[in-house]
Legacy VTK file of the C-alpha trace (Angstrom):
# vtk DataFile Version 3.0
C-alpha trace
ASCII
DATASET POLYDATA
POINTS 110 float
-5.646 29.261 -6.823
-6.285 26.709 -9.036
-3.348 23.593 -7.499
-0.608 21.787 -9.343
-1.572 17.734 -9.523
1.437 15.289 -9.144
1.506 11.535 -9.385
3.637 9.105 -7.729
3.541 5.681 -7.224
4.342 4.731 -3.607
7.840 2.478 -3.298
8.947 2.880 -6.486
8.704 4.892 -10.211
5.681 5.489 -12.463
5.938 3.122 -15.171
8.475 4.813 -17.977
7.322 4.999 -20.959
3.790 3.815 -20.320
2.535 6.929 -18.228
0.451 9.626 -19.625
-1.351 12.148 -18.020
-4.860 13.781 -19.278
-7.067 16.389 -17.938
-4.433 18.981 -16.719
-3.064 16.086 -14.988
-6.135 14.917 -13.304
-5.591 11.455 -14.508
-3.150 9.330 -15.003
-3.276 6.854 -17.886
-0.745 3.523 -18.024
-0.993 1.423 -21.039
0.496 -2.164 -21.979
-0.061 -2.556 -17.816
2.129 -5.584 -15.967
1.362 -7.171 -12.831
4.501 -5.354 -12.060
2.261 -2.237 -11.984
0.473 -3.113 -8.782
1.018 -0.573 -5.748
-0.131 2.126 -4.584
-0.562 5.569 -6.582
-0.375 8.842 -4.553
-2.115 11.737 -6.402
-1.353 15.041 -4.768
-2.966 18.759 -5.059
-1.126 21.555 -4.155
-1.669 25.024 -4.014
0.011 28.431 -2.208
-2.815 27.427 0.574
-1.670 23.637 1.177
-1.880 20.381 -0.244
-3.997 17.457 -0.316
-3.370 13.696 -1.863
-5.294 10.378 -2.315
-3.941 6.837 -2.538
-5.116 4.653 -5.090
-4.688 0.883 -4.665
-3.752 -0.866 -8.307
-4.240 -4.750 -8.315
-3.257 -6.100 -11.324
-4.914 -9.744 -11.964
-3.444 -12.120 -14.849
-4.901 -15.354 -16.291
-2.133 -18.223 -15.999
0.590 -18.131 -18.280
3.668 -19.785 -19.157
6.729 -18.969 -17.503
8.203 -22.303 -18.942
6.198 -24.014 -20.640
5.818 -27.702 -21.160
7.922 -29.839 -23.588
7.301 -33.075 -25.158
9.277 -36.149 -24.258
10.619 -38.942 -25.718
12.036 -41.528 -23.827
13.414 -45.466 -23.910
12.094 -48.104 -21.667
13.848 -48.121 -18.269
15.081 -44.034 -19.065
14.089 -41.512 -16.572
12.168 -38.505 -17.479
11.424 -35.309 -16.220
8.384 -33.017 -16.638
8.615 -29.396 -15.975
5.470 -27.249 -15.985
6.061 -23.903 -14.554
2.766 -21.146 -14.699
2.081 -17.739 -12.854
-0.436 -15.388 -12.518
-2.955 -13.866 -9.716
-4.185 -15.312 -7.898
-0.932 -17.934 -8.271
-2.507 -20.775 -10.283
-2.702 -24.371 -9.009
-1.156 -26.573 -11.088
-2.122 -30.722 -11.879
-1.234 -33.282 -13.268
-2.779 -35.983 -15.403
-1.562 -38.913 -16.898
-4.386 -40.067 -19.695
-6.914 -37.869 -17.740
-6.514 -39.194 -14.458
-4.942 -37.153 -11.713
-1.755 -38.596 -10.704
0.080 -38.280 -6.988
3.994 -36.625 -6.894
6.829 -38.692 -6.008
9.845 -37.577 -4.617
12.685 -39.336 -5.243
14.819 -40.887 -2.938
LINES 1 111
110 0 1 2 3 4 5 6 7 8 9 10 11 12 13 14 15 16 17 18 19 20 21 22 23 24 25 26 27 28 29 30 31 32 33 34 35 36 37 38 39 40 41 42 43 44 45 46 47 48 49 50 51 52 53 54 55 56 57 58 59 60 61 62 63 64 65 66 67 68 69 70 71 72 73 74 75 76 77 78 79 80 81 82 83 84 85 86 87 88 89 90 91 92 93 94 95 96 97 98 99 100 101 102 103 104 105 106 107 108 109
């Protein structure tokens, strides 16, 4: 007989309102995808004779973006001033910094 097709995703729920199925449930369509979408997807057959399923590995990559991003500053002579650049993505970006185009060292403070 013809089996039944079920999706899950492995450690956790399929994405609500983002998961659609097509092709008598043959595939599984997410749209607006996060990295939080990553995992494994199980897809399962099943009929009165048994069952077979497949894992699917989902990676999700992501250009850099902002968690927090940067902020002008305007400061007084002898004023201390902090800079704050805070980025994600995948791969995790690296993150520099310049002062007038040349690459400066961090200092921790005493």
């Amino acid at each position: 007989p013809t089996p039944v097709i079920h999706w899950i995703k492995e450690g956790g729920e399929l994405p609500a309102n983002r998961t659609f199925f097509e092709n008598f449930k043959k595939t599984l369509k997410i749209i607006d995808v996060s990295e939080a979408d990553s995992g494994n997807y199980k897809c399962i057959a099943r009929n009165s004779l048994g069952s077979v399923h497949h894992v699917i590995s989902v990676i999700v990559k992501a250009a850099p973006y902002w968690i927090t991003a940067p902020r002008n500053l305007v400061l007084s002579p002898g004023e201390d001033g902090t800079l704050i650049c805070r980025a994600n993505g995948n791969p995790k970006p690296s993150i520099s910094w310049l002062a007038n185009g040349v690459p400066i060292a961090s200092k921790i403070p005493n």
